[in-house]
N, C-alpha and C positions, 0 to 999 in steps of 0.2 A: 901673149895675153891668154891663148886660148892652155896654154902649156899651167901659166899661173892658176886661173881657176879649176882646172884637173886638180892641183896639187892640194890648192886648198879646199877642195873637193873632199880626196883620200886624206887630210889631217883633219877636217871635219871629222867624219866616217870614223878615222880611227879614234878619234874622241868618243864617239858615242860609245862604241865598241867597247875602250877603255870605263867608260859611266855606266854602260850597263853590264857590265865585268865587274864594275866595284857593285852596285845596286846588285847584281845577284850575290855575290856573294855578303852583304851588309844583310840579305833576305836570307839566305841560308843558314846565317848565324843567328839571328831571331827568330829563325821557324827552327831552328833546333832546340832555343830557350822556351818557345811558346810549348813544342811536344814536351819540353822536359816539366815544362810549369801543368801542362792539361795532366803529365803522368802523375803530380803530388799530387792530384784531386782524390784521386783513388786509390792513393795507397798512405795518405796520411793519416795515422793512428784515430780511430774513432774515439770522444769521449766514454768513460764506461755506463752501464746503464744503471738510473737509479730509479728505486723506488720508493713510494709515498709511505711509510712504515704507519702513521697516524691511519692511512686510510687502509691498508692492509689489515691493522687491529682491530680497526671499526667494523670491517667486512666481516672478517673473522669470528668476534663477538657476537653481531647481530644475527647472524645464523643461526647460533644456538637458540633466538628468541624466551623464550619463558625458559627460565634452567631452572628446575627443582633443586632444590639440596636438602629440604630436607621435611619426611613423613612422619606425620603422630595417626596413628590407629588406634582406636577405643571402643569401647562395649558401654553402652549405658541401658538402664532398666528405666524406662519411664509411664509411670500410669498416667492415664487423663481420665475424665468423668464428665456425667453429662448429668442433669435431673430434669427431671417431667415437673411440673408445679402448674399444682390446679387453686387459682387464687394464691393465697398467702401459703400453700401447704405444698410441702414436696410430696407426689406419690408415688413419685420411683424414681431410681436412680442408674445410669448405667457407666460401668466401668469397663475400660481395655488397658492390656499392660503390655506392653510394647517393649519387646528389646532390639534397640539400634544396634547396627556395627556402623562407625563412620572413620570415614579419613579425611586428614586436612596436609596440604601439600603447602611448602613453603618456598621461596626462593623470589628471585629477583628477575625483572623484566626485561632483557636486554637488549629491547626492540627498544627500548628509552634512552638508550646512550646516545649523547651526542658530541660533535668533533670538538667540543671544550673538556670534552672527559678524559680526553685522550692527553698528555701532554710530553714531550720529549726535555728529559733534565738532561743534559751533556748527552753520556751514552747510556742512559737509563728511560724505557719507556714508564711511562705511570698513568694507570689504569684509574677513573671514578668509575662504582658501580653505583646505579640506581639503590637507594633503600630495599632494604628487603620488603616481603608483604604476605599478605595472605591468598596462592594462585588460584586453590580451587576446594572446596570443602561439597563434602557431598556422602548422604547415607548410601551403603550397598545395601541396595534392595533386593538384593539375592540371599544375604545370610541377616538378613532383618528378619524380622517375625512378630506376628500378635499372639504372645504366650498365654493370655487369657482375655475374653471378652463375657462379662459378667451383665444381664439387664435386672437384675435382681430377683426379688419378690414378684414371684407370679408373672414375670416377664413387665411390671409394669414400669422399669424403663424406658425411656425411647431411642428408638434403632437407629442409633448415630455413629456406625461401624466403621464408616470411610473419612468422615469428621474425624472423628477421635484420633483413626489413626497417624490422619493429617496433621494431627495436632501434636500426637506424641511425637513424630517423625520432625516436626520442627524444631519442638524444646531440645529433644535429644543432639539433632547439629549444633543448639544454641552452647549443650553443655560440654559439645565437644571442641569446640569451638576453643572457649574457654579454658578449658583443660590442656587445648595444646599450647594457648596462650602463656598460662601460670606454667607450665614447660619450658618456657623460653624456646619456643619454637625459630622464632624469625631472629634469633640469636647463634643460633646454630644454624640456621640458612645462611647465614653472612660468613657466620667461621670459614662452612665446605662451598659458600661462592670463592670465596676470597682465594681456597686452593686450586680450586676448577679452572679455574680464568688463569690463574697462573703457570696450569698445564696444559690448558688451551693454547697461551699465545706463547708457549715456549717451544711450540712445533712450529711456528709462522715466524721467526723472528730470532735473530741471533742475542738481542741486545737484552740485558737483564730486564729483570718484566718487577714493578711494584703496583701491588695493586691494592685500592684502597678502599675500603667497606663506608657505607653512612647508616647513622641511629634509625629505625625504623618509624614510622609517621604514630606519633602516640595514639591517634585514632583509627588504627590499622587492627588494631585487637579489643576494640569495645563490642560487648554481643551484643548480639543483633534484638532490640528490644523484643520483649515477649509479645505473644500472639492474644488475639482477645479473650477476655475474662469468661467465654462463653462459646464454644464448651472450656471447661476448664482442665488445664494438666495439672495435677495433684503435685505438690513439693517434694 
């Protein structure tokens, strides 16, 4: 009796022996797949990196902010006058003649584009620029000058020297203004945006670049109404 359960004792024994014989190695062969699967993690090909080209163009553009394209420089000769009038009667008169130098700067705003400006046709990006405009108009008052300041008769003028000038110095931006208007100013700003932009983003970007100009705001070049009838700038 005691001989039987010895034996089925060591046939036990050798079962488990046998079970955990197989269980190790049933564990070897899964801990060999599990290192082979944890090795794909890190060495399976990364997708490649892409980037947002819409927003890259945006970024790109909007740096340039205000782009000039293009200057009108002019010289204008403008008198103004002033009169004294005592009752119904002028008793003097005074004259300044002013010659401006002014410039007017044209080009488009490009802190104004937005991500519907931007649009991708297949492999062609395409650019809206803002309308052109008018950026900045302004007399140099370094090579301006008052060529004559006249108070007439006896001096009996009245001493309206900083007036007048002020006044000349207006009209004169109003006529330069104007002048670079009838120029086609902001038509020639669209032309050299339209190449700018397209030498812009052909350093950012492999994909042909079209870029597309808009009519300028009809009320972008109306002068700027005249100044009061008093003093007056002469025609």
């Amino acid at each position: 009796m005691i001989y039987l359960l010895k034996r089925a004792g060591n046939v036990a024994a050798g079962g488990l022996a046998v079970a955990g014989l197989v269980a190790l190695v049933g564990f070897w062969r899964t801990g060999e797949q599990f290192w082979h699967n944890l090795g794909q993690l890190f060495t399976t090909p990364q997708p490649a990196a892409k980037a947002d080209v819409r927003s890259v163009a945006i970024t790109q553009i909007q740096a340039a902010s205000d782009l000039t394209t293009a200057i009108f420089v002019m010289e204008a000769v403008v008198p103004s006058k002033r009169d004294r009038v005592v009752g119904q009667f002028t008793v003097g008169s005074t004259t300044l003649l002013f010659i401006a130098y002014g410039e007017v700067r044209a080009g488009v705003d490009l802190s104004q584009l937005q991500a519907q400006d931007v649009q991708v046709q297949g492999e062609t990006l395409q650019i809206t620029l803002p309308p052109p405009k008018i950026l900045d108009s302004k007399i140099d008052v370094e090579r301006s000058t008052v060529y004559d300041y006249d108070r007439g008769f006896l001096g009996f003028g009245p001493d309206s020297a900083p007036e007048l000038q002020t006044l000349a110095s207006q009209t004169a931006l109003q006529k330069i203004v104007a002048a670079a208007c009838q120029e086609n100013i902001l038509k020639q700003a669209n032309d050299r945006a339209k190449l700018v932009v397209a030498q812009l983003l052909g350093s950012a970007t492999s994909q042909p670049v079209v870029v597309i100009t808009q009519d300028p705001d009809p009320a972008t070049c109306i002068p700027v109404p005249e100044p009061a009838p008093s003093p007056s700038a002469l025609p």
